[in-house]
C-alpha positions as CSV (number, residue, x, y, z in Angstrom):
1,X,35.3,-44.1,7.4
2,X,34.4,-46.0,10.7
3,X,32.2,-44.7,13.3
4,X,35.5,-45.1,15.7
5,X,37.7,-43.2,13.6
6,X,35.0,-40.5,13.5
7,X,35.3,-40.4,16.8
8,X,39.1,-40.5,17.6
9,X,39.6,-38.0,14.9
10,X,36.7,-35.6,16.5
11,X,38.1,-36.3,19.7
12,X,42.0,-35.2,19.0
13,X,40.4,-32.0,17.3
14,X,38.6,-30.9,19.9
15,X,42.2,-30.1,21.5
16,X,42.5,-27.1,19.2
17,X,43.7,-27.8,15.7
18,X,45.8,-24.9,15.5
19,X,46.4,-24.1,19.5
20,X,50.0,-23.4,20.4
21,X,51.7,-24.6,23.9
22,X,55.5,-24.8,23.6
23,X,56.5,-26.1,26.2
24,X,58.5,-29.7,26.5
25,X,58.1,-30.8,29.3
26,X,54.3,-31.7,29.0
27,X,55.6,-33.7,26.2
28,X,58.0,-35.8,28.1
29,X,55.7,-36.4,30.7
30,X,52.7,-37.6,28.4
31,X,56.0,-40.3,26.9
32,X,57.3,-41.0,30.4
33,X,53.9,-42.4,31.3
34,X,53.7,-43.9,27.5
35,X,56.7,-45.7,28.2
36,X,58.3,-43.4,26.0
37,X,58.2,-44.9,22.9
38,X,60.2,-42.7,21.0
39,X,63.0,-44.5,22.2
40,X,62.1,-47.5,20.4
41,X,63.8,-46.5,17.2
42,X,66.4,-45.1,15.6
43,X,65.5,-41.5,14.5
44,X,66.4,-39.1,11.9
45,X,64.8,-35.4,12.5
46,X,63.7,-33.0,10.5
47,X,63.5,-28.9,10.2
48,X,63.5,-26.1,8.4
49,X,61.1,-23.8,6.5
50,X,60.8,-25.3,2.6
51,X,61.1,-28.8,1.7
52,X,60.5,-30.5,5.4
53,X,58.1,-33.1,3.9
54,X,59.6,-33.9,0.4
55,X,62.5,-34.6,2.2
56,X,61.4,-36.8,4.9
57,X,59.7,-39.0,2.2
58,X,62.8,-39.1,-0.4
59,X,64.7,-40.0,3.5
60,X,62.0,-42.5,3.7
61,X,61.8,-44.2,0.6
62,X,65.7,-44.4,0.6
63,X,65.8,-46.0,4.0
64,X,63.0,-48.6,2.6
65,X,64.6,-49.6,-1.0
66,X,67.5,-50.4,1.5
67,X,65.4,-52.9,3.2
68,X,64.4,-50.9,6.6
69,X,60.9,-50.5,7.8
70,X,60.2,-47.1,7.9
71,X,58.0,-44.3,10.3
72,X,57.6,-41.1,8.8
73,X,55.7,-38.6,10.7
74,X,55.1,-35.1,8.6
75,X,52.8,-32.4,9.1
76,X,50.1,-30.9,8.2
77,X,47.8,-33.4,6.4
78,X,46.0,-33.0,2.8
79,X,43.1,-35.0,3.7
80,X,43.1,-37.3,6.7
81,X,45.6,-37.1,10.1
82,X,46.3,-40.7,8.9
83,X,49.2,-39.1,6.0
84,X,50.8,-37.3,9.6
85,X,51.6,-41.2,10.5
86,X,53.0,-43.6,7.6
87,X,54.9,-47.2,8.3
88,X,56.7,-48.5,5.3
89,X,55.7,-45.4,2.6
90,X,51.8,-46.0,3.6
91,X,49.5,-43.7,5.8
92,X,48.6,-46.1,9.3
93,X,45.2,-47.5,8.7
94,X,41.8,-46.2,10.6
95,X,42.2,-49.6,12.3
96,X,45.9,-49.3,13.4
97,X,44.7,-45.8,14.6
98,X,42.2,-46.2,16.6
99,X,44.1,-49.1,18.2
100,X,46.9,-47.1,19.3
101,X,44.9,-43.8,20.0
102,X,43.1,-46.2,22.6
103,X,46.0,-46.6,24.3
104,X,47.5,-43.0,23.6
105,X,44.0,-40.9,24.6
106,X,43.4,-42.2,28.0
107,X,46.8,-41.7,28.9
108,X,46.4,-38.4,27.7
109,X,43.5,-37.2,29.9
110,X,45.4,-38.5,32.9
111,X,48.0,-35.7,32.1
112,X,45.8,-33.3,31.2
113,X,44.3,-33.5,34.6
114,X,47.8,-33.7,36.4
115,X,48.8,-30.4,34.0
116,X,45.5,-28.3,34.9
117,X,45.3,-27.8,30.9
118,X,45.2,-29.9,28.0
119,X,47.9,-31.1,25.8
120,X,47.9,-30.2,22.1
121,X,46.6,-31.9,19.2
122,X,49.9,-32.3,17.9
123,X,51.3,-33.3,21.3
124,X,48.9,-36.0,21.5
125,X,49.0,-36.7,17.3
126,X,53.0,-36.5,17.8
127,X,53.0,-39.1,20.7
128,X,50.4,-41.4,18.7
129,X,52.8,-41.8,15.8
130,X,55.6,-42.5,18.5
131,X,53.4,-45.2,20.1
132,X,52.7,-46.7,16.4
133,X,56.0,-47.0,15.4
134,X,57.5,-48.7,18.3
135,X,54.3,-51.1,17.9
136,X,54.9,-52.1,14.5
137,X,57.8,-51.7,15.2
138,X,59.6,-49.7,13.0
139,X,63.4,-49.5,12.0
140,X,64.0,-45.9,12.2
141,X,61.5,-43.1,12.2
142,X,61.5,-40.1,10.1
143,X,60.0,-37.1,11.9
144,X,59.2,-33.6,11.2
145,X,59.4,-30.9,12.8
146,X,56.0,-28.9,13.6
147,X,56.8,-25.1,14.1
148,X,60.5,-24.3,14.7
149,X,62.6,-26.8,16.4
150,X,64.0,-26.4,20.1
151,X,60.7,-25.8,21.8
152,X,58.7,-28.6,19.2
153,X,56.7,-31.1,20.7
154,X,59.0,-33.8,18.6
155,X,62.3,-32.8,20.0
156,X,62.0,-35.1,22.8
157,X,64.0,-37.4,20.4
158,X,67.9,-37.1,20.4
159,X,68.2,-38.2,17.1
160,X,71.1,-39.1,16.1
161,X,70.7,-36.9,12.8
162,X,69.4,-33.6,12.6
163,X,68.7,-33.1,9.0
164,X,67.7,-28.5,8.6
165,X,66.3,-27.8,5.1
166,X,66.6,-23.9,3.5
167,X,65.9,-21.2,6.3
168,X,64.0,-18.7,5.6
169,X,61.2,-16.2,6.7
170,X,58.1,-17.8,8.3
171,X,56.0,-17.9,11.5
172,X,57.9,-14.7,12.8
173,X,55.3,-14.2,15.2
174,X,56.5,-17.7,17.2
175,X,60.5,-17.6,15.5
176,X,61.5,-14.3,15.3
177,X,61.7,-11.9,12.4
178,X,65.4,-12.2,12.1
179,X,66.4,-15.2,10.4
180,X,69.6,-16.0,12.9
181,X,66.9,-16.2,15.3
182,X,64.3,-18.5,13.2
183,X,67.9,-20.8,13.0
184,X,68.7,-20.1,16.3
185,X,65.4,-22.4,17.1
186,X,65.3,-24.7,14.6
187,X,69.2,-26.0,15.5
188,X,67.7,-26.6,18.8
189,X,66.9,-30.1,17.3
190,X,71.2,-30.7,17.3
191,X,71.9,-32.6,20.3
192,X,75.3,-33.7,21.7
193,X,76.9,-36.9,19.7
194,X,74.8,-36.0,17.0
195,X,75.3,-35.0,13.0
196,X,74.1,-32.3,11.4
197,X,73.0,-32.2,7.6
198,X,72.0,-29.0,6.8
199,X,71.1,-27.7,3.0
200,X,73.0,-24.7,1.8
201,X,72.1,-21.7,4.1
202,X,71.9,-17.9,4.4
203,X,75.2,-16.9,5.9
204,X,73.1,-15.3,9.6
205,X,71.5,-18.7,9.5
206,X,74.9,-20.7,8.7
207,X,76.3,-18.9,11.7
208,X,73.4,-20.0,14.1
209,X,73.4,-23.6,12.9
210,X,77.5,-23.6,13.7
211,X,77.7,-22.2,16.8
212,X,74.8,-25.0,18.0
213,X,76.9,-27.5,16.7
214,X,79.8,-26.2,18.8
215,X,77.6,-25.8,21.6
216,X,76.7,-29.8,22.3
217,X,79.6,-31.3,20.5
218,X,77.9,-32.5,17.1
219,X,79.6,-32.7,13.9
220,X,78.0,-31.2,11.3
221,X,78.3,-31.8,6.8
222,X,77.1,-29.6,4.5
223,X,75.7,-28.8,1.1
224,X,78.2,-27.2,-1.1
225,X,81.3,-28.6,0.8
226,X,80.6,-32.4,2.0
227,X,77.7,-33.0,-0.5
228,X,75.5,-31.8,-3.2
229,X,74.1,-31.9,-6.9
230,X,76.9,-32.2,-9.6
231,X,74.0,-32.7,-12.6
232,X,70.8,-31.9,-13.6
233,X,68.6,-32.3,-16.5
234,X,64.6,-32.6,-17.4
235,X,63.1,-35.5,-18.1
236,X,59.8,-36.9,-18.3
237,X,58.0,-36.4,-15.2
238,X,60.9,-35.3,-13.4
239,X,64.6,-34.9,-13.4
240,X,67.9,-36.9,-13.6
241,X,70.6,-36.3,-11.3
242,X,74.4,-36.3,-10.7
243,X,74.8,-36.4,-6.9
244,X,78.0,-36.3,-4.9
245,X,77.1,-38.0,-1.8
246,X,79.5,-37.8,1.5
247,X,81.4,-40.8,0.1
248,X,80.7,-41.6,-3.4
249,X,79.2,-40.0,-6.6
250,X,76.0,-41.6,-7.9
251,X,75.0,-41.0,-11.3
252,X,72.0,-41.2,-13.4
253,X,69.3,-40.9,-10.4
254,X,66.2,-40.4,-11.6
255,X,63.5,-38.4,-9.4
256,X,60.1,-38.0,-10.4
257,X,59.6,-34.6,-9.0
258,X,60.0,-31.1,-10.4
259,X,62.3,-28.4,-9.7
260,X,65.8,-27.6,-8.9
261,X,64.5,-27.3,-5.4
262,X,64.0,-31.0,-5.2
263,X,66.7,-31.5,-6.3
264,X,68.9,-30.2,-3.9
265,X,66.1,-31.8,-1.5
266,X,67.6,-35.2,-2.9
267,X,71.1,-34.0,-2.2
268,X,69.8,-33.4,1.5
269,X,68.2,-36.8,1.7
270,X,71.0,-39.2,0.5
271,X,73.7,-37.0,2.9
272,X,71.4,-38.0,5.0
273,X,70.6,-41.5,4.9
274,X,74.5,-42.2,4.3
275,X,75.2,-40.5,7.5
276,X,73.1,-43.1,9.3
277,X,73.8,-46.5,7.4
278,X,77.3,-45.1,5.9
279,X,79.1,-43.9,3.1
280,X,79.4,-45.9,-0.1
281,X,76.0,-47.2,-0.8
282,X,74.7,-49.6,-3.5
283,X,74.0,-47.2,-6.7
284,X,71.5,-49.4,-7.4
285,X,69.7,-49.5,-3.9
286,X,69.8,-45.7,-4.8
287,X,68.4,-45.2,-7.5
288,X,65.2,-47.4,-6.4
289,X,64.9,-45.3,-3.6
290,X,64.5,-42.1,-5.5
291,X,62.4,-43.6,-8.4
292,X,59.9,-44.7,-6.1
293,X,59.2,-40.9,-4.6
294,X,56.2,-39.4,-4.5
295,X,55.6,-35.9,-3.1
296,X,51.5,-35.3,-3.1
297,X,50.5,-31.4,-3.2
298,X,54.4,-30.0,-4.1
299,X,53.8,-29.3,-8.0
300,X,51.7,-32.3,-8.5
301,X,50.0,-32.6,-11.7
302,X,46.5,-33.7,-11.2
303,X,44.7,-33.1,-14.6
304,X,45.7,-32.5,-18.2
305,X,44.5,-30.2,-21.1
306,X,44.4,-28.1,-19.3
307,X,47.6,-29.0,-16.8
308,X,46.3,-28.2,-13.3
309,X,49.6,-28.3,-10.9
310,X,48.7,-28.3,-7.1
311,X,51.7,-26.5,-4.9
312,X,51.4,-25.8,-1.4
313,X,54.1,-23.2,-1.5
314,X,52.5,-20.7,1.6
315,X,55.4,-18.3,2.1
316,X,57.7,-15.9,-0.5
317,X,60.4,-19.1,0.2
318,X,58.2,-21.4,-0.8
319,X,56.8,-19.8,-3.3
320,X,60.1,-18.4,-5.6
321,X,60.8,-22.2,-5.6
322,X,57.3,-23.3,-7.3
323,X,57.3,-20.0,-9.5
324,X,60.6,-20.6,-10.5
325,X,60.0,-24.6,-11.2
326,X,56.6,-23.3,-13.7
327,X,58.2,-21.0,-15.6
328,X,62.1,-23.2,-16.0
329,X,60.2,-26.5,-17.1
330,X,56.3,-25.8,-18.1
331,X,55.6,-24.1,-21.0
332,X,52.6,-22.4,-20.5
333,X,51.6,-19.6,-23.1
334,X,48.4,-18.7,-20.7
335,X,48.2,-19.4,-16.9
336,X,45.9,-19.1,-14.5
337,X,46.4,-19.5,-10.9
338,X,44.5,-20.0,-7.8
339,X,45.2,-18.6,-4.6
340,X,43.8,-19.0,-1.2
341,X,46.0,-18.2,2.0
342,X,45.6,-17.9,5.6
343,X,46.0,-15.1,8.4
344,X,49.4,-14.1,8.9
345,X,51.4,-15.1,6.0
346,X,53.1,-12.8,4.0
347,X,50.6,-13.3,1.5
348,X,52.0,-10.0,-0.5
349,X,55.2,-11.2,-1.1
350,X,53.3,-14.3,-2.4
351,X,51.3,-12.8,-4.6
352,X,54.7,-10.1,-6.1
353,X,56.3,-13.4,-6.9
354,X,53.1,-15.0,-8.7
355,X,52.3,-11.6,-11.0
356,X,55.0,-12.1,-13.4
357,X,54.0,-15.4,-14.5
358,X,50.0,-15.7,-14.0
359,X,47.6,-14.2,-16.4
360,X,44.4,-14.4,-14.7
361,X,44.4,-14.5,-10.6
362,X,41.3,-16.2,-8.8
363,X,41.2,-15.6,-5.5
364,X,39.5,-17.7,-2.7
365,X,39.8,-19.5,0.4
366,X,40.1,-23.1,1.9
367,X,37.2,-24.5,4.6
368,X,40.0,-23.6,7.5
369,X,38.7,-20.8,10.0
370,X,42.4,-19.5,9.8
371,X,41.5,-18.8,5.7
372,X,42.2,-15.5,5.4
373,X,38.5,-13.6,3.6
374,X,38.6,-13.6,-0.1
375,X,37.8,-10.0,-0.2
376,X,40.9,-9.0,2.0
377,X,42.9,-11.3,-0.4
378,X,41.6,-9.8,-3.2
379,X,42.4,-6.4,-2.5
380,X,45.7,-7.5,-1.7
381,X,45.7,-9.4,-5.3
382,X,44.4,-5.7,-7.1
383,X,47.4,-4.0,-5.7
384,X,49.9,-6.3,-7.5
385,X,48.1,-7.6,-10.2
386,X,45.8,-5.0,-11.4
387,X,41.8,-5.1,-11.2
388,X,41.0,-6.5,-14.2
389,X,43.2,-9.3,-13.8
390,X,41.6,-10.5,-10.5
391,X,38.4,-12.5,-9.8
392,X,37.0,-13.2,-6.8
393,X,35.6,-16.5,-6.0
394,X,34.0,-17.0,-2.5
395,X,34.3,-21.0,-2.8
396,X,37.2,-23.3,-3.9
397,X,34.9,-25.6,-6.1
398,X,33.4,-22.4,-8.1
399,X,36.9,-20.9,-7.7
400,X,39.0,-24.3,-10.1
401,X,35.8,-24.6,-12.4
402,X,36.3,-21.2,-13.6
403,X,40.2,-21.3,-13.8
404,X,39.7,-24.4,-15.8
405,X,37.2,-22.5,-18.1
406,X,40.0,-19.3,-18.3
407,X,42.6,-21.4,-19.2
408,X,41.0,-23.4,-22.1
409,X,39.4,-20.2,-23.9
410,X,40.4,-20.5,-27.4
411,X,42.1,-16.8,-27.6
412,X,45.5,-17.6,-29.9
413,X,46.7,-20.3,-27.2
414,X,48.4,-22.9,-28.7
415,X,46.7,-26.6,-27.7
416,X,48.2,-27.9,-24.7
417,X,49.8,-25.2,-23.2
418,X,47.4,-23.5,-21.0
419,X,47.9,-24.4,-17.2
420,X,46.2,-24.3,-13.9
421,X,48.2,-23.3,-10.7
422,X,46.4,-24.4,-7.0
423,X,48.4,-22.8,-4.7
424,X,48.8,-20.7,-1.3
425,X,48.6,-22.9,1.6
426,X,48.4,-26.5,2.6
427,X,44.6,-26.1,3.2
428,X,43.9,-25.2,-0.2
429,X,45.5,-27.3,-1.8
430,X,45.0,-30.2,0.7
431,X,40.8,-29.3,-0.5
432,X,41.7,-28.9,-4.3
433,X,43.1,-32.6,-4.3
434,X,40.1,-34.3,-2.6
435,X,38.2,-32.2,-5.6
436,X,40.7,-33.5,-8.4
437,X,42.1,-36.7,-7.3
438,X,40.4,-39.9,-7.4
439,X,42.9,-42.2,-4.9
């Protein structure tokens, strides 16, 4: 890592990693002064509470096997701020960064003094990857929402599609604890001329999403009625598809990725991608697109005999999808799974979910100060799962070498089908993968 990445890195955090200002029009002015780069680029944007990221990267590689160069902008990292900003499929270089943060920080600083209070890190992280893609420049960029939608620091865009994953339950303290409201704010990223793609819905959130649509004049397609997974079967390190796209049926699509979850993800993503280049695309083109997807941290397997699987499910939503996924296409006769969670997650309804399928639970935490204290978790853990089934384990290294050790006791398991599960938040797993994976 160079000394001026270092730096620009140290420098963004000292914002506030996890401070919270929703408020737009700090944002526009930080672009307006920018030049505001965003508008360098045909958009496609991003929300929802499961599947944001997966998404954006099946949106992504789609737009790329098509022959577009691509931004993608997703949140939060594993390991470096450099995964938040990819052009063409690969995180920006520490070069390329500091580059662009030289132009973006200054600028920054200016408006901070202008405001009386700093920006954000992800408004000044957000307006970086603007700035990067309309150097490089970029066809169209695919961005993520951060928290919610209307008041995000990325709605500054207009895109000309919306694309709004599964709603559910999350960050209540900033959404809401009803989910119409949580939808009310996420379809604040629906603007006037727009489309909609929206993944099937709760019925409240359906409502919200339809009346916003209504609201500024944007059409809207959904899963279910305009689009939407005909077929599905396992296969080898993934899935093969049958997909009714907005125009035409594509068959045999091949993604690499587990779950029926992602699957309906790939529904989301080729609705789409044919909403901005048109119905009626090259089967082909297709099914390169989805081959080439790669999802780090969402039921990756890192490691074999025993099968360690890293998820960064960190709500009940989240999770149902990953404990569903383990027990439909993993065979595990003992598993043992690794939690560590942070403050104000339903951690609880996490853990109800996990019970039925984990043998042992090891409890820990990630390096982030939000981590919520192994001991709290763990009492939390005894209530569902029983005391003797729970361990806890102060620190994440100590915490995988003895789920590793769990799993491979020789106690009338058949070879091969014991299993890790790393899992809880995006910190822990994030940590787990610099441990496990050698890029």
């Amino acid at each position: 890592m160079t000394d001026d990445f270092t730096a620009a890195n140290a420098e963004l955090e000292a914002r506030g990693f996890t401070r919270m200002v929703f408020d737009l029009d700090r944002m526009k002015a930080l672009l307006d002064h920018l030049g505001n780069p965003q508008r360098a680029f045909r958009s496609i944007h991003l929300t929802g509470t499961n599947g944001k990221t997966t998404t954006a990267r099946m949106i992504e590689s789609l737009l790329r096997a098509h022959g577009l160069r691509t931004g993608r902008y997703t949140s939060p990292h594993l390991k470096t701020i450099r995964e938040r900003i990819s052009i063409d499929g690969e995180p920006i270089s520490e070069e390329d960064f500091v580059r662009v943060y030289g132009e973006v920080g200054p600028v920054a600083h200016l408006v901070d003094a202008q405001l009386g209070e700093t920006l954000t890190y992800f408004d000044v992280t957000t307006a970086t990857a603007f700035a990067a893609f309309a150097d490089a420049p970029v066809d169209v960029g695919v961005i993520e929402v951060g928290l919610g939608g209307e008041t995000d620091s990325t709605n500054v865009l207009g895109a000309e599609v919306a694309v709004i994953t599964p709603i559910g339950m999350d960050h209540a303290e900033f959404l809401g604890d009803r989910i119409e409201d949580i939808a009310d704010m996420k379809a604040g990223i629906v603007h006037k001329g727009a489309t909609l793609v929206t993944a099937r819905q709760e019925p409240e959130a359906m409502e919200a999403l339809l009346r916003r649509t209504a609201q500024v004049g944007a059409s809207v397609v959904r899963e279910g009625k305009d689009f939407g997974v005909e077929e599905r079967y396992l296969a080898f390190g993934g899935q093969v598809l049958t997909l009714q796209g907005l125009g035409e049926r594509y068959e045999e699509v091949f993604v690499p990725l587990h779950g029926a979850h992602q699957a309906q993800n790939a529904a989301v993503a080729l609705a789409a991608v044919e909403t901005l280049l048109g119905t009626g695309l090259d089967a082909e083109v297709v099914r390169e697109g989805f081959a080439q997807v790669t999802s780090p941290g969402r039921l990756e397997r890192v490691r074999t005999a025993p099968t360690v699987l890293l998820d960064a499910a960190h709500n009940p939503h989240g999770m149902k999808a990953t404990v569903d996924t383990v027990r439909d296409e993993f065979s595990f006769e003992r598993l043992v799974t690794v939690i560590g969670s942070v403050e104000g997650k339903d951690v609880l309804g996490m853990l109800e979910l996990l019970e039925p399928i984990t043998d042992r639970l090891i409890v820990t935490r990630s390096s982030t100060p939000r981590a919520m204290a192994p001991a709290k978790l763990g009492r939390l853990a005894e209530d569902v799962f029983g005391e003797e089934r729970v361990r806890v384990v102060p620190h994440l290294p100590d915490a995988i070498e003895l789920a590793v050790t769990l799993a491979e006791e020789d106690q009338g398991v058949t070879l091969g089908t014991a299993g890790v599960l790393i899992t809880g938040s995006v910190f822990t797993v994030g940590e787990a993968r610099t441990l496990l994976v050698r890029e």
